[in-house]
C-alpha positions in Angstrom: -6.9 9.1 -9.2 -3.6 9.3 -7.5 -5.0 11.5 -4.4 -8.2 8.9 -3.7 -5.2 5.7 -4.0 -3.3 7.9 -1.4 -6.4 8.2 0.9 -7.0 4.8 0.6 -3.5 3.7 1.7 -3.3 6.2 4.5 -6.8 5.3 5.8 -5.6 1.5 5.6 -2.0 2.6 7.7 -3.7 4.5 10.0 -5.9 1.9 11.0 -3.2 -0.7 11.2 -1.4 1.5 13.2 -4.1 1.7 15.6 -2.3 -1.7 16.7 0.7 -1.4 15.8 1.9 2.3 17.1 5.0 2.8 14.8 6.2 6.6 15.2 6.9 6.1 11.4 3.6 5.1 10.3 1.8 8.6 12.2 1.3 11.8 10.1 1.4 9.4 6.4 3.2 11.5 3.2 3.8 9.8 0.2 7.3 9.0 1.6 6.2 7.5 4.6 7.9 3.8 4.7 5.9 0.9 4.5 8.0 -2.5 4.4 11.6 -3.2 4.2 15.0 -1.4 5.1 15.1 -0.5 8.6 11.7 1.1 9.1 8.3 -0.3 8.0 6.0 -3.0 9.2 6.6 -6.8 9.3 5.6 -9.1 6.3 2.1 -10.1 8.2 1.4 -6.7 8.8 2.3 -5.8 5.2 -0.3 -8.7 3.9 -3.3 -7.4 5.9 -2.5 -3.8 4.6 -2.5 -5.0 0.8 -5.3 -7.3 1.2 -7.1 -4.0 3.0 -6.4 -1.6 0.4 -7.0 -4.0 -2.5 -10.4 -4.6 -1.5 -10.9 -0.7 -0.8 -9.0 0.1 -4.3 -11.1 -2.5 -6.2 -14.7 -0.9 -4.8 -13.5 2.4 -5.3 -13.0 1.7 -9.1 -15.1 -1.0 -9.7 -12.0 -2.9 -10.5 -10.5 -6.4 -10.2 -7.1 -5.8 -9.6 -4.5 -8.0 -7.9 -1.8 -5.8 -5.3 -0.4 -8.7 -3.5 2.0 -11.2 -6.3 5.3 -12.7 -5.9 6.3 -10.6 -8.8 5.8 -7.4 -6.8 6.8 -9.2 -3.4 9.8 -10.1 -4.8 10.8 -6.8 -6.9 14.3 -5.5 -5.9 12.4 -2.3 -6.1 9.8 -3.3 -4.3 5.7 -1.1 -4.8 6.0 -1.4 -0.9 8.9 0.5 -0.1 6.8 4.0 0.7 3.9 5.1 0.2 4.4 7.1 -3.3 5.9 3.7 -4.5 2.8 2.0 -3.8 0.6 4.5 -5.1 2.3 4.5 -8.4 2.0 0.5 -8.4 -1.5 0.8 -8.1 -2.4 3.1 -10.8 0.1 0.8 -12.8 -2.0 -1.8 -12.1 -5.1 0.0 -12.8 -3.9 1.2 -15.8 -3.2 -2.8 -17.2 -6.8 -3.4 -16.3 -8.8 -0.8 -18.1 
């Protein structure tokens, strides 16, 4: 589960950075940074890759789950940090809706 979340994600990056050309977000690990701290994409950009990997999450495993909440956006340890973080949140939330 975790390696097809990761695809998804880095699919979803590496189409965003298509437009956006961050040297951070090329060649995608799990420790690649996504939002906040000094490196990462802007909150708009963050909200189009949620929305894009929710949709591609929730057809992947016929689910209904939820990515983007002011729980998460608000986290001091924020899912979006990285992309490992994220992943994790995601099978998290996959988890609470089996």
């Amino acid at each position: 589960m975790k390696e097809k979340i990761f695809e998804i994600i880095s699919a979803a990056i590496e189409e965003l950075n298509e437009e956006l050309e961050y040297e951070e977000l090329e060649n995608v690990t799990v420790d690649t940074p996504i939002f906040g701290g000094e490196t990462g994409i802007d909150s708009l950009s963050l909200v189009s890759l949620v929305v894009e990997v929710e949709g591609n999450v929730n057809d992947a495993f016929d689910a209904n789950v939820t990515l983007a909440d002011e729980k998460a956006m608000s986290s001091r340890n924020s899912p979006y940090r990285n992309v490992g973080s994220f992943v994790d949140f995601i099978v998290a939330k996959l988890g609470d809706d089996a």
